[in-house]
DSSP file (Angstrom, degrees, kcal/mol; ACC not computed):
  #  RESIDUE AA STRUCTURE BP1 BP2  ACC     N-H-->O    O-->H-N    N-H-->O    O-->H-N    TCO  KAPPA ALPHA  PHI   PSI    X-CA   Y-CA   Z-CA
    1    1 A X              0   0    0      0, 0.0    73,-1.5     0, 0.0     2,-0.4   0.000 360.0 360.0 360.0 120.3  -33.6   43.8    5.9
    2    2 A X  E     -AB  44  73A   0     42,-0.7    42,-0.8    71,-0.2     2,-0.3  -0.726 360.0-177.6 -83.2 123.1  -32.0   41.9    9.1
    3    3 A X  E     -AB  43  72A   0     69,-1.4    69,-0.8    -2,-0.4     2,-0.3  -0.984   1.7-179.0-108.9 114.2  -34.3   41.2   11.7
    4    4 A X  E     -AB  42  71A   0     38,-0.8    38,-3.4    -2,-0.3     2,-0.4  -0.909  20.8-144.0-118.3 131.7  -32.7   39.3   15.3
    5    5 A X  E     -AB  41  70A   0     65,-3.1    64,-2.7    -2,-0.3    65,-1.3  -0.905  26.3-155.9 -99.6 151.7  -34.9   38.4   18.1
    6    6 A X  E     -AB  40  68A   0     34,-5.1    34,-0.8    -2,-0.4     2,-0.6  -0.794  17.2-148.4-123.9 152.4  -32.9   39.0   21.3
    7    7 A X  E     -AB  39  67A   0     60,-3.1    60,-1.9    -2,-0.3     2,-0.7  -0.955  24.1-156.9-112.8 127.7  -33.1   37.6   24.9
    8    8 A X  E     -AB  38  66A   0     30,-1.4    30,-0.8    -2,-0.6    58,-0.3  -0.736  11.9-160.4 -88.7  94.1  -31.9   40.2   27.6
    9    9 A X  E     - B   0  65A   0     56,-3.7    55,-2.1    -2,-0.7    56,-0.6  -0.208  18.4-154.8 -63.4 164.3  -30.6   39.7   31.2
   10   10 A X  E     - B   0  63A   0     26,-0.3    53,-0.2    53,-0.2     4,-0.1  -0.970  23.6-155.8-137.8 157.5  -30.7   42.6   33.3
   11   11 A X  S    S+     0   0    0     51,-0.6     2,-0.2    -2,-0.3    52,-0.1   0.410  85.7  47.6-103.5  -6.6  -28.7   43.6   36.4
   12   12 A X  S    S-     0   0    0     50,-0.6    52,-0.1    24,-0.1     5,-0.0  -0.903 114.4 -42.8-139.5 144.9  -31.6   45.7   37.4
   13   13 A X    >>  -     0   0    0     -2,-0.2     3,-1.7     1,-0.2     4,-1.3   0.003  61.3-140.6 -27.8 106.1  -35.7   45.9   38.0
   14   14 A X  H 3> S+     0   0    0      1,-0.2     4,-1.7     2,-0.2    -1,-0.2   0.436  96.0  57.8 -31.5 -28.4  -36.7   43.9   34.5
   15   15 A X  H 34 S+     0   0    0      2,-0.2    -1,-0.2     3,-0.2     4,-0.1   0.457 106.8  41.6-117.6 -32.3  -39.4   46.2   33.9
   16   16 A X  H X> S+     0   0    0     -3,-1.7     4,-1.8     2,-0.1     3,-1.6   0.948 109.7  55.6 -78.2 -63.1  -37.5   49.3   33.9
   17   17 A X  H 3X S+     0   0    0     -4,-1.3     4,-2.7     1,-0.3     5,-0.2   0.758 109.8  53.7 -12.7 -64.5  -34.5   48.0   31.9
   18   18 A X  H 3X S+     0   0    0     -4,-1.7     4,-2.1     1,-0.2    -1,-0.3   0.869 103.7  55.0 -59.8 -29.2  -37.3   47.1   29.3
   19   19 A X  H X> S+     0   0    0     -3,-1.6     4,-2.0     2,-0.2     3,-0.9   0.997 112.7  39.6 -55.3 -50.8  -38.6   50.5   29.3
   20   20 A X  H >X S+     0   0    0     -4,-1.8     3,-0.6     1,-0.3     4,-0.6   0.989 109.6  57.0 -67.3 -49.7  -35.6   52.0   28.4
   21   21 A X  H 3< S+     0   0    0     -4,-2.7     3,-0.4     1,-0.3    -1,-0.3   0.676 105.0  55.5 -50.1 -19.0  -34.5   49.4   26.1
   22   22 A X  H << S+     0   0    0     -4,-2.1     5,-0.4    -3,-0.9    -1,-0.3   0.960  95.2  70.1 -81.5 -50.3  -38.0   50.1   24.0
   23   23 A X  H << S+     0   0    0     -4,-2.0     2,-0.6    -3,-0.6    -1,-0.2   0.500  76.3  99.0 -65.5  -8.7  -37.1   53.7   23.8
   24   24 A X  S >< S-     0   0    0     -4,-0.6     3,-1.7    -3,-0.4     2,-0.4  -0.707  84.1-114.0 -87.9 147.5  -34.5   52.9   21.5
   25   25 A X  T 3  S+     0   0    0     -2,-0.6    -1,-0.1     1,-0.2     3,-0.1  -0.303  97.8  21.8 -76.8 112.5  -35.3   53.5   17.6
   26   26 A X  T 3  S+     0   0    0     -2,-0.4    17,-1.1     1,-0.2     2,-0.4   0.545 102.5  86.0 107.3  14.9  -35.4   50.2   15.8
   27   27 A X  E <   -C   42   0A   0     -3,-1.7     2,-0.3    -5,-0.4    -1,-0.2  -0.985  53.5-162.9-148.3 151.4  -36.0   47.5   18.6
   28   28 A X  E     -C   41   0A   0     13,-1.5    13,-1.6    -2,-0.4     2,-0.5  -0.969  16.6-138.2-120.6 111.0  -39.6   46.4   20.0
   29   29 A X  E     -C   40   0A   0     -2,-0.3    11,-0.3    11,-0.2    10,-0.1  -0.745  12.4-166.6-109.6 127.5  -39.8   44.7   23.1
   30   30 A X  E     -     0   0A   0      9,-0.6    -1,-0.2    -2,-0.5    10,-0.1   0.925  61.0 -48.8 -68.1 -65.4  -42.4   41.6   23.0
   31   31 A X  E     -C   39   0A   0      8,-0.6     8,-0.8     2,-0.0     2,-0.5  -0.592  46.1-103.4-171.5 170.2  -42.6   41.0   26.9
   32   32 A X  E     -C   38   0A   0      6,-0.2     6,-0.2    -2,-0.1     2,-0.2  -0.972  37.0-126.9-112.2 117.7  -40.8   40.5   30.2
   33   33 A X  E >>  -C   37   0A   0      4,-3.6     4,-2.1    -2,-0.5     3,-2.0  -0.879  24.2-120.0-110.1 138.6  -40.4   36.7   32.0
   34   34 A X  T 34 S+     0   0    0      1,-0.3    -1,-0.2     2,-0.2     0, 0.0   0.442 118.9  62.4 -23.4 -28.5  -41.3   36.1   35.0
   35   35 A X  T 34 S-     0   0    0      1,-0.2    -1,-0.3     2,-0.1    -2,-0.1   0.837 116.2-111.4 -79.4 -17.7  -37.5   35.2   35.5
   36   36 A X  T <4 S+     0   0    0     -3,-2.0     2,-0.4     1,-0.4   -26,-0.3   0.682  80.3 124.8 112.9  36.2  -36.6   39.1   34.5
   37   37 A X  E  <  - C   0  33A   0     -4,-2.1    -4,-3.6   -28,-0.1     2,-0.7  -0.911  54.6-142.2-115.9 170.5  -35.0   38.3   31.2
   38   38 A X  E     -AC   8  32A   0    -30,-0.8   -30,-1.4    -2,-0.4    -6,-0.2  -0.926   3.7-137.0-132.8 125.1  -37.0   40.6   28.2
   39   39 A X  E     +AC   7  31A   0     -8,-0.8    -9,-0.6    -2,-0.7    -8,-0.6  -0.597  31.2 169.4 -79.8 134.9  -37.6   39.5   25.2
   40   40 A X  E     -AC   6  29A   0    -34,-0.8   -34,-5.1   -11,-0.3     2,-0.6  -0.995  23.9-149.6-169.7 133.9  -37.0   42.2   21.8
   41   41 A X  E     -AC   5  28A   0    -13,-1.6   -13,-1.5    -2,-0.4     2,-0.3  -0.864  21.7-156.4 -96.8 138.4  -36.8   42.1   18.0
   42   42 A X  E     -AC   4  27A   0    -38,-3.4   -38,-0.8    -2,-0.6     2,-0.5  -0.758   3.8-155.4-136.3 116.1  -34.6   44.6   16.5
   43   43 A X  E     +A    3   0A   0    -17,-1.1     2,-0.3    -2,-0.3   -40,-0.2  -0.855  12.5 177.5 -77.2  91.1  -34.8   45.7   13.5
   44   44 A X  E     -A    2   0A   0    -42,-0.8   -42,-0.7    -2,-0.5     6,-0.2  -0.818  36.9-139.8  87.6  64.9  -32.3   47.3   10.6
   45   45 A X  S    S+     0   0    0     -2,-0.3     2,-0.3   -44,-0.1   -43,-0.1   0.973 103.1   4.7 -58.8 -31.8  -32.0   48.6    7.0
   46   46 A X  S  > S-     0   0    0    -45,-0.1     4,-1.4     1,-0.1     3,-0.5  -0.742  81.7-112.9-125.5-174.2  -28.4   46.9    6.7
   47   47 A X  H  > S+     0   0    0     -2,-0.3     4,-1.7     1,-0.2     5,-0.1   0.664 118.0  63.8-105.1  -1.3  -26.8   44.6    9.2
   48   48 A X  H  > S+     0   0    0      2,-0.2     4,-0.5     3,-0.1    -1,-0.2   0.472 110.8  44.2 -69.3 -12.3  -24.0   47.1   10.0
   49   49 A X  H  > S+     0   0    0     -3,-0.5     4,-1.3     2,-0.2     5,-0.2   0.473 113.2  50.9 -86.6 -43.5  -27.2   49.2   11.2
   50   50 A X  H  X S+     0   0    0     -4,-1.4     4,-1.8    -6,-0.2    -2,-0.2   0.927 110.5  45.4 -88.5 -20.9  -28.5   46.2   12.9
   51   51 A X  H >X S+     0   0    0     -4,-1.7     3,-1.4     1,-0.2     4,-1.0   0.992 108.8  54.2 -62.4 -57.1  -25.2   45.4   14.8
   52   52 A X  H 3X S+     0   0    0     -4,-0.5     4,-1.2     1,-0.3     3,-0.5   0.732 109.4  58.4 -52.6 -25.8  -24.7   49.2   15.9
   53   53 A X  H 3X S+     0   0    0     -4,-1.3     4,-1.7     2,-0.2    -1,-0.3   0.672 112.7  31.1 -25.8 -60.5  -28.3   48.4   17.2
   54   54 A X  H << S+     0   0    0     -4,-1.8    -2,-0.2    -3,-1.4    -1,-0.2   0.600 111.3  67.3-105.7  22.1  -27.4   45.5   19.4
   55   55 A X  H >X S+     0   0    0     -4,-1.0     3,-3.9    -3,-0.5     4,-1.2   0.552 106.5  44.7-110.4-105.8  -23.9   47.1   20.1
   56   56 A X  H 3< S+     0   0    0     -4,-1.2     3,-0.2     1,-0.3    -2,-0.1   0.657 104.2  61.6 -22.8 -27.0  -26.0   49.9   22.0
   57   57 A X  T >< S+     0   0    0     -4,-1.7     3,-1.2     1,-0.2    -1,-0.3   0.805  98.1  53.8 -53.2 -32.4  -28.3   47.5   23.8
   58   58 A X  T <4 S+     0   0    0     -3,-3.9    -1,-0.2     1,-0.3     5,-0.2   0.762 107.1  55.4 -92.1 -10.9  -25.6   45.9   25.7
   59   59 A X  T 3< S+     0   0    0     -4,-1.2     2,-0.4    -3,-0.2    -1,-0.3   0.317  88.9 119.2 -99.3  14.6  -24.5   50.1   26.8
   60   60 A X  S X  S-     0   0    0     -3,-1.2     3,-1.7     1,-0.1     2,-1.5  -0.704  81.3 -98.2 -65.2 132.2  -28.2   50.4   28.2
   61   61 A X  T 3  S+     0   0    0     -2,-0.4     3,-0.1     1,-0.3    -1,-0.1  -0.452 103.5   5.3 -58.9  68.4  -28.6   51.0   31.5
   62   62 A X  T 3  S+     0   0    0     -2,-1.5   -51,-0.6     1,-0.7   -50,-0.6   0.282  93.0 133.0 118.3  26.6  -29.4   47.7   33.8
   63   63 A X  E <   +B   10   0A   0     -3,-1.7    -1,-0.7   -53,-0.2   -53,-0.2  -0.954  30.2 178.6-117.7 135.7  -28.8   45.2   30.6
   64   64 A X  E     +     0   0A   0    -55,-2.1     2,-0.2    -2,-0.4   -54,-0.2   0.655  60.7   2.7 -88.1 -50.4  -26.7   42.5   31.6
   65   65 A X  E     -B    9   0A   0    -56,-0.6   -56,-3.7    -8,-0.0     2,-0.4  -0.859  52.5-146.9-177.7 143.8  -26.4   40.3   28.4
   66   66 A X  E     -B    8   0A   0    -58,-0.3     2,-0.5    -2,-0.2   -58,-0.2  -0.706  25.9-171.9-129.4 121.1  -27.7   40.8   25.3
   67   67 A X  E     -B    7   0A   0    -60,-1.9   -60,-3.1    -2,-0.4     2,-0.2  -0.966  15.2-144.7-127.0 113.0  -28.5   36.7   23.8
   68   68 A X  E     +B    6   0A   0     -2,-0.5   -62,-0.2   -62,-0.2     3,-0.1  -0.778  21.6 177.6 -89.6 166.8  -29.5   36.6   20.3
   69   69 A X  E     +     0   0A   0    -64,-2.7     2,-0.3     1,-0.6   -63,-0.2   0.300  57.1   8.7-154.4 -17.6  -31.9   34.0   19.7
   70   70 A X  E     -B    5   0A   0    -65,-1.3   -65,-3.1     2,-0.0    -1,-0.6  -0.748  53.2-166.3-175.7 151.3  -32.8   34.3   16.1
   71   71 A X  E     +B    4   0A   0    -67,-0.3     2,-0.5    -2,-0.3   -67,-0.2  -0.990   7.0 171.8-129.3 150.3  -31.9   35.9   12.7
   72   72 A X  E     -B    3   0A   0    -69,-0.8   -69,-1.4    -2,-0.3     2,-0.6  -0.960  10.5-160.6-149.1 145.5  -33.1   36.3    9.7
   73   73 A X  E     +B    2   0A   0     -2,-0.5     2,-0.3   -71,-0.2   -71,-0.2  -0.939  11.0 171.7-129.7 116.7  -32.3   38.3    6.5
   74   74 A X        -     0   0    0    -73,-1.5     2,-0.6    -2,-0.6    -2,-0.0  -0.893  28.1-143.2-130.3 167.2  -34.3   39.3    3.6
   75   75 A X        -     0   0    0     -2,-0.3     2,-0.4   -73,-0.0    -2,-0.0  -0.944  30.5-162.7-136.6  94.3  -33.5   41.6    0.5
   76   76 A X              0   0    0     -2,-0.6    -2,-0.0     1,-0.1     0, 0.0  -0.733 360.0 360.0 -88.6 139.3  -37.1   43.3    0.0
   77   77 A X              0   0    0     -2,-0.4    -1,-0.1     0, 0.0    -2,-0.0   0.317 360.0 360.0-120.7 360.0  -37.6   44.9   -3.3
């Protein structure tokens, strides 16, 4: 299962941007900083799941840029 934590910029109020960006199914968003960028794990069953995943962030509404910031892959049985 691929799990990326992601850093967002937003073009737009941080605070909304994260809202919306939580409403999408498979990614959890830790926090906002101060500086406005919002911090978000997203999560996957395959990593063609988890790209289409961070593919969609970047057509959310007030997301600027989309940073990944870590990844990790494991094959849970």
């Amino acid at each position: 299962m691929p799990v990326s934590g992601v850093v967002l910029g937003c073009s737009a109020a941080a605070d909304e941007v994260a809202a919306r960006v939580a409403a999408v199914d498979g990614v959890e968003v830790y926090g906002v900083l101060p500086d406005g960028l919002i911090v978000a794990v997203v999560e996957a069953d395959t990593v063609e799941g988890e790209v289409s995943l961070v593919s969609a962030l970047h057509d959310v509404e007030g997301v600027a840029s989309v940073r990944l910031a870590y990844h990790n892959f494991e094959d849970v049985a």
